[in-house]
N, C-alpha and C positions, 0 to 999 in steps of 0.2 A: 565813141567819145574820145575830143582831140585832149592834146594837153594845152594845159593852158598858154594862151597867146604871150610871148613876148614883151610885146608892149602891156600885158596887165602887170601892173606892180606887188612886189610881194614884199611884206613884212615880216620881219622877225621880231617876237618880244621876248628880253630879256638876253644880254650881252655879253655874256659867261665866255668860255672857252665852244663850247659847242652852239651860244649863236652866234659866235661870230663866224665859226666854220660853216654854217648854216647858211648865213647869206652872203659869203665869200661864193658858195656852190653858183647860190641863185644869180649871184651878182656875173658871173663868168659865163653864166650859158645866157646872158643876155637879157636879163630883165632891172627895170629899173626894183631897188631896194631900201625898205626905211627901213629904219634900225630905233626900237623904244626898249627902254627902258625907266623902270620907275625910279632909279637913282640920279639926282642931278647931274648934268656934264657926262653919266656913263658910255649911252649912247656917243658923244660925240668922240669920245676915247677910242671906242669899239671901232668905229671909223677911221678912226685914223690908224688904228692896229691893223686894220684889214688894206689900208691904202699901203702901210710897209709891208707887207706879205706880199702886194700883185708887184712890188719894187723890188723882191726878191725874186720872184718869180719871173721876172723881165732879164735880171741877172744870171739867172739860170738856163735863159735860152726858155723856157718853156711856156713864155707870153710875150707877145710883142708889146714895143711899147706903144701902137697907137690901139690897142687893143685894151692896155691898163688904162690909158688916157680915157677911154671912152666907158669902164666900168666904175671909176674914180667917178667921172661926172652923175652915173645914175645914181652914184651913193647917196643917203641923204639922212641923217640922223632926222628925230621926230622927237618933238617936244610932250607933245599929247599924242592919247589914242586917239580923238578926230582926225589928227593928222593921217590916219590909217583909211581914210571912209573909204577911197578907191580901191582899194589893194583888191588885187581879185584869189590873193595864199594869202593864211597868217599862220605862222609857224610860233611855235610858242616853246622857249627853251630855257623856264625858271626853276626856282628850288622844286623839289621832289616834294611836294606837298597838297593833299586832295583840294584841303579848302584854298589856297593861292589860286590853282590852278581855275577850278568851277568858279570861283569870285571874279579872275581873268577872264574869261572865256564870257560871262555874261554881258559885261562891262563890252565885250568888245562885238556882244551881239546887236547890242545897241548904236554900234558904228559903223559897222559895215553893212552892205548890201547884201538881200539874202542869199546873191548869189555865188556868195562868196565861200570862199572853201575855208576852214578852218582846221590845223591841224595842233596835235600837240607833239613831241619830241618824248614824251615819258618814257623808260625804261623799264618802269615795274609796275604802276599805276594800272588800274582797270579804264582803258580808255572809254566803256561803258559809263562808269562812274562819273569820270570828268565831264561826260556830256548830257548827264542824264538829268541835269536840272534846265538845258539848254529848251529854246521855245521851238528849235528847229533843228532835230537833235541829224537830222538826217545829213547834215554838210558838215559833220564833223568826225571826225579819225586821225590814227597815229600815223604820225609819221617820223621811225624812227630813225635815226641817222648813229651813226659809230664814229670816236673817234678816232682821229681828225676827219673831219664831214668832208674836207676837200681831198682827203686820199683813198679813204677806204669808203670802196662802191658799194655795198652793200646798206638797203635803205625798207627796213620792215614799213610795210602799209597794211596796220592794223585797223581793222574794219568791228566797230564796235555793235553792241546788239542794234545800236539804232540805223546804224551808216548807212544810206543808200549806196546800193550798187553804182551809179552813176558817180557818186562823188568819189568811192573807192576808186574805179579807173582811172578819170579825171589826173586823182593823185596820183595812181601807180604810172599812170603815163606821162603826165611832167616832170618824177623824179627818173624816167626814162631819155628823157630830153635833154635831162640834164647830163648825160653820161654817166646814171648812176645804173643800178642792179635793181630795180625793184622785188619785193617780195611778198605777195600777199600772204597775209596769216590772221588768222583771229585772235580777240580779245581773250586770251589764255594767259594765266598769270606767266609775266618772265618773256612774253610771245615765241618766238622761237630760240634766238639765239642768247638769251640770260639764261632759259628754261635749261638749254643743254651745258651750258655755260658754269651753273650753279655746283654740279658736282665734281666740275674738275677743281675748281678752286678747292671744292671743301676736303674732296680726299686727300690734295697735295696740304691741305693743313692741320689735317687730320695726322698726320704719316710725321710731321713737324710737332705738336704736339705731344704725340708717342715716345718723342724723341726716335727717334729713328734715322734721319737724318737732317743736315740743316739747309737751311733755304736755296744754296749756292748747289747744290748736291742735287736737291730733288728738281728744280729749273733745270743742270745740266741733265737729268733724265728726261725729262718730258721733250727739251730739245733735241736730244742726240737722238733717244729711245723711240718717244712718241709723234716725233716731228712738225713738232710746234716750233713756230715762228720764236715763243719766248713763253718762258715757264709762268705759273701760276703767280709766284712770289715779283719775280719782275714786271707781272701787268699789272699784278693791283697798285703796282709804287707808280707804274705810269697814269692809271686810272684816274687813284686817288682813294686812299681808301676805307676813306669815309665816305664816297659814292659807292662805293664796291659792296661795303659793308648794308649799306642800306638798299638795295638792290636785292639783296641775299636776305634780310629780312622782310621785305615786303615779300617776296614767290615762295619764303617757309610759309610765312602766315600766312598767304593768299591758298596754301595748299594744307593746310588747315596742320600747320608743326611737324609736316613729312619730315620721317629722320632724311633721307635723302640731299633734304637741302639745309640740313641743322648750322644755322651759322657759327663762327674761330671765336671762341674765347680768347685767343692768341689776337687775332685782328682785333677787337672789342679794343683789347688793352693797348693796342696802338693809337686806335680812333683816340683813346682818352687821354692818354700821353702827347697826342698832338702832332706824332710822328705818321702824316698822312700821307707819303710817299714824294715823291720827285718835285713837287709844288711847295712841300714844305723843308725840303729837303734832306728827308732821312723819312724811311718807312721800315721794307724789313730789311735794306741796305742804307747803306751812308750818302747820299746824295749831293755832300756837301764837294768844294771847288778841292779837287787835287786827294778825293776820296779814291782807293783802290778797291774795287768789286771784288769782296774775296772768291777764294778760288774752290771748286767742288772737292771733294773728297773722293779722287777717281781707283779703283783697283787697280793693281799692277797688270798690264795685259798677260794673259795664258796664252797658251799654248791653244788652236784649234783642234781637234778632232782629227784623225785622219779621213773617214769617211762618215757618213749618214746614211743610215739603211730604214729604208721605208717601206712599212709592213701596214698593208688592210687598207681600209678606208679613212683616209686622213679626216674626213668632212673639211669644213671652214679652215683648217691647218694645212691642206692642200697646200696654201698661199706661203708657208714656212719654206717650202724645197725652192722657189726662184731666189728669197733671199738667202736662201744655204748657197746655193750655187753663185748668186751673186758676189758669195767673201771667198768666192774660192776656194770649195769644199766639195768634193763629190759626193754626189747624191747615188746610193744599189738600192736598187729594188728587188734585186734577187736572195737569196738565201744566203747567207753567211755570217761569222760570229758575233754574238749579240755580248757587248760587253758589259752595256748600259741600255737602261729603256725608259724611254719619255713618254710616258700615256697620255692620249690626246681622243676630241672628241671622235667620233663617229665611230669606237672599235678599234682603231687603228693605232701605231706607236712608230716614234722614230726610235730608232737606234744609236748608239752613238759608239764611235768606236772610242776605246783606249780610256773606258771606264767612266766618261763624262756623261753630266748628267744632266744640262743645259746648253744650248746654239747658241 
């Protein structure tokens, strides 16, 4: 199974921030794109938001202009969903809600050809669900995109209990075309990456919470420490985190109130305060123009260790002695004074010289 032709038209509904990154994608790897929306004039805004994105992108060196010139032309806002009857994608990118979504999705089974591929963008929804009122449930499946849809490649194709295999490919092989990452995964609450996603957020606000430390503190750990791109506290202001938040309660519920994924009473009272991150400009930081990111609460540097003596079977901590040596620390393996000891799995223990009791 090819991906879809080029010349077949793809629609996005619904003109938010993530469709309009949606069919910026589509719009760049060469297909013509309507753009609907159920708000008056939205669509034709959303187009014109997309038409100065490929004019900065011109700017930057990273699109020619006869290149924007000829994606500009295939753009085309859409009045009505007939406007849609050719499209051979429709990508579907509105509020987080069962009944909008299956209300949409009927309305548009009615419009298009049934060979037409239908996907939705959900994040936390049961792509099952959304289709499962469909008369032809088998051309339909998630397609789920991250944002910003034009930077980051990675693109879940959730394959629901109905999805034919055919239509699954189809999709994972056009969002391949498009120079994305495709991923197949099942209709699993959260699909993969909310699913693993769910407890980082919650421990890092969980730890906040505790008091323990404050946002600016636990972001520099997870950055410096755990080598994340940007801490818990700074994605959800980017997120948004009243989508963040509703996210995290659809895969607790879906997972029948796992403490695992127990939603932030701390976030709750943001959502309701209004303070929804970077969009509204202030969430767990100040957003506003000439705002200063306060700064972490960092220890004084110590002193290192003069050596690490490594005793038995490290197991999975094996991986600890390259990053010892990497700060420039030597690592014996031989017998010598134990002055401190670090128990670690598999039997085995570091040493640390000159009484420390952590690397």
């Amino acid at each position: 199974m090819t991906a879809l032709d080029l010349s077949s038209p793809v629609a996005v509904v619904g003109t938010g921030t993530m469709g309009q990154g949606i069919a910026q994608v589509a719009l760049v790897a060469g297909h013509p794109v309507r753009l609907y929306d159920t708000a008056p004039g939205r669509a034709r805004e959303a187009a014109a938001a997309i038409g100065a994105r490929l004019d900065r992108l011109v700017e930057k060196g990273r699109l020619d202009a006869t290149a924007r010139d000829a994606a500009r032309a295939r753009l085309a806002p859409a009045e009505a969903l007939a406007e849609l009857a050719d499209c051979g994608l429709v990508v579907e990118a509105v509020v987080e809600r069962l009944d909008v979504k299956q209300r949409l999705f009927g309305e548009l089974e009615d419009v298009v050809d049934e060979d037409c591929l239908l996907a939705t963008n959900t994040s936390s929804l049961s792509v099952t669900a959304i289709g499962g009122a469909l008369r032809h449930p088998g051309r339909f499946l998630g397609l789920h995109f991250f944002n910003p849809a034009p930077l980051l490649p990675l693109v879940e194709v959730v394959s629901g209990f109905a999805t034919d295999v055919t239509s699954a490919t189809r999709a994972y092989e056009t969002a391949r075309a498009w120079g994305k990452t495709p991923v197949a995964c099942a209709d699993t609450p959260g699909f993969i990456v909310n699913r693993i996603a769910r407890p980082f957020y919650a421990e890092a606000f969980a730890v906040y919470e505790a008091q323990a430390a404050d946002p600016a503190t636990i972001d520099a750990v997870l950055r410096e420490s755990g080598g994340f791109r940007m801490g818990a506290f700074e994605l959800t202001d980017l997120i948004g985190q009243d989508v963040n938040e509703a996210v995290t309660h659809s895969v607790w519920q879906a997972f029948f109130q796992d403490v695992r994924f127990t939603p932030s009473l701390a976030q709750r009272r943001l959502v309701e305060s209004g303070r929804l991150g970077r969009k509204a400009g202030h969430g767990w930081y100040d957003h506003g123009e000439g705002a200063e990111k306060p700064e972490p609460h960092t220890a004084d540097k110590e002193q290192p260790p003069a050596y690490v003596l490594a005793e038995g079977d490290l197991g999975p901590a094996a991986e600890l002695l390259a990053l010892i040596r990497e700060a420039g620390i030597q690592v014996r393996t031989e017998d010598g004074d134990e002055d401190g000891h670090l128990e670690l799995p598999g039997g085995g223990q570091l040493v640390l010289a000159d009484g420390q009791t952590s690397v």
